[in-house]
C-alpha positions in Angstrom: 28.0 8.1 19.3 25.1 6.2 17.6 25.5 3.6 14.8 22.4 3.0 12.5 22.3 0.4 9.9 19.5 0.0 7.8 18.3 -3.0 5.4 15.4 -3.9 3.5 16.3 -2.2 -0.1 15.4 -3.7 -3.0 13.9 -3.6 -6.5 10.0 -3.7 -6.5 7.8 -3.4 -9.2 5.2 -0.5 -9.3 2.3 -1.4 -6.6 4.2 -3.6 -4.8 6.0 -2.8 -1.2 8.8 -3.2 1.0 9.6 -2.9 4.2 13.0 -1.0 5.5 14.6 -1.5 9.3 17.0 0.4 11.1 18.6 -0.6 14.1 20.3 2.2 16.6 22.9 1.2 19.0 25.7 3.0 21.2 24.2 6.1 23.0 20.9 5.9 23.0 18.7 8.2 24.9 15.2 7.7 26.4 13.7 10.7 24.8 14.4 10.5 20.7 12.7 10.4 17.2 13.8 8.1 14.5 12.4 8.7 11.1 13.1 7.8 7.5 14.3 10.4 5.2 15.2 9.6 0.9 17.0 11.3 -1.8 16.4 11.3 -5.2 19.2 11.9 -7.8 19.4 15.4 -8.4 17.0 16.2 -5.7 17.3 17.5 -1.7 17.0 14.8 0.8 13.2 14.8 2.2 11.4 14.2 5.1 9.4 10.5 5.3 8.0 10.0 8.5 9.4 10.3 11.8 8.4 8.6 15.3 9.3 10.0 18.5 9.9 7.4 21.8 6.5 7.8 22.8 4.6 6.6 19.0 3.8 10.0 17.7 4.4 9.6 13.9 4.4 12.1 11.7 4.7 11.7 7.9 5.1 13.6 4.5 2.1 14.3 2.4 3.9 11.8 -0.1 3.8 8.8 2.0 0.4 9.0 4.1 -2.2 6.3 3.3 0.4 4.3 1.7 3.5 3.8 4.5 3.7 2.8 7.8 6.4 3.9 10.3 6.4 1.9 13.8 9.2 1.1 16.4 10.4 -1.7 18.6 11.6 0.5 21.5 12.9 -2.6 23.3 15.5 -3.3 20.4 15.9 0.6 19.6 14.7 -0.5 15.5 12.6 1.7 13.5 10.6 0.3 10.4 8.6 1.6 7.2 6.6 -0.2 5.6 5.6 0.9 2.6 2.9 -0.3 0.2 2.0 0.6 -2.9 5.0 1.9 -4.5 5.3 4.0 -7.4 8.3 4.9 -9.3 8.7 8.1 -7.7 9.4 6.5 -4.6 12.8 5.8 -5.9 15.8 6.8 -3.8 18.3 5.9 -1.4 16.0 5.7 1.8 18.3 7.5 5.2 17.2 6.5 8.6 18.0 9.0 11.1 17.8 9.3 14.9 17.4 12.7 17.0 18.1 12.9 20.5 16.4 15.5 21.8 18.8 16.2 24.6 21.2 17.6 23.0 19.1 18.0 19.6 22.0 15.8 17.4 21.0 14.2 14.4 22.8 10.7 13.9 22.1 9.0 10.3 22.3 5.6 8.4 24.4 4.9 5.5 21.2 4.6 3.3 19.7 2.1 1.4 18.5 1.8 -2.2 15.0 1.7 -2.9 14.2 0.6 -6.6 10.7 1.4 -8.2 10.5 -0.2 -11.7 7.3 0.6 -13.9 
């Protein structure tokens, strides 16, 4: 079992930013990704940007140049920081964690994320 929690939601104004954590506990394995993941009303749930154990990121086209994911492997947290926001970025924002030993996906309750124009 992992638990994630996530804070750092909000209501921005267009151009401004925020930064969302999530912090894993329970089973945590040494080899895992944790990412950030949002979903739009009426829309799938997308990809953000992920980070495995070892610091490779990867994000969506939507979120280079303007977020930042990073990780405190010490306290198992995952952040994004995100500047620049635009009203499209809108959502309720999901961390997730994989563990790639047995390829599970755990995921946060989600947090709102508020881009007024």
């Amino acid at each position: 079992q992992v638990q994630l929690v996530e804070s750092g939601g909000g209501l921005v104004q267009a151009g401004g930013s925020l930064r969302l954590s999530c912090a894993a506990s329970g089973s945590i394995g040494s080899i895992n990704a944790m990412g950030w993941y949002r979903q739009a009303p009426g829309k799938q749930r997308e990809l953000v940007a992920t980070i495995t154990s070892t610091y490779i990121t990867h994000y969506a086209d939507s979120a280079k140049g303007r977020f930042t994911i990073s990780r405190d492997n010490a306290k198992n947290t995952v952040f994004l920081q995100m500047y620049t926001l635009k009203p499209e970025d809108t959502a309720v924002y999901y961390c997730n964690y994989l563990d790639y030993s047995d390829g599970y996906n755990w995921w946060g309750q989600g947090t709102q994320v508020t881009v007024s124009s």
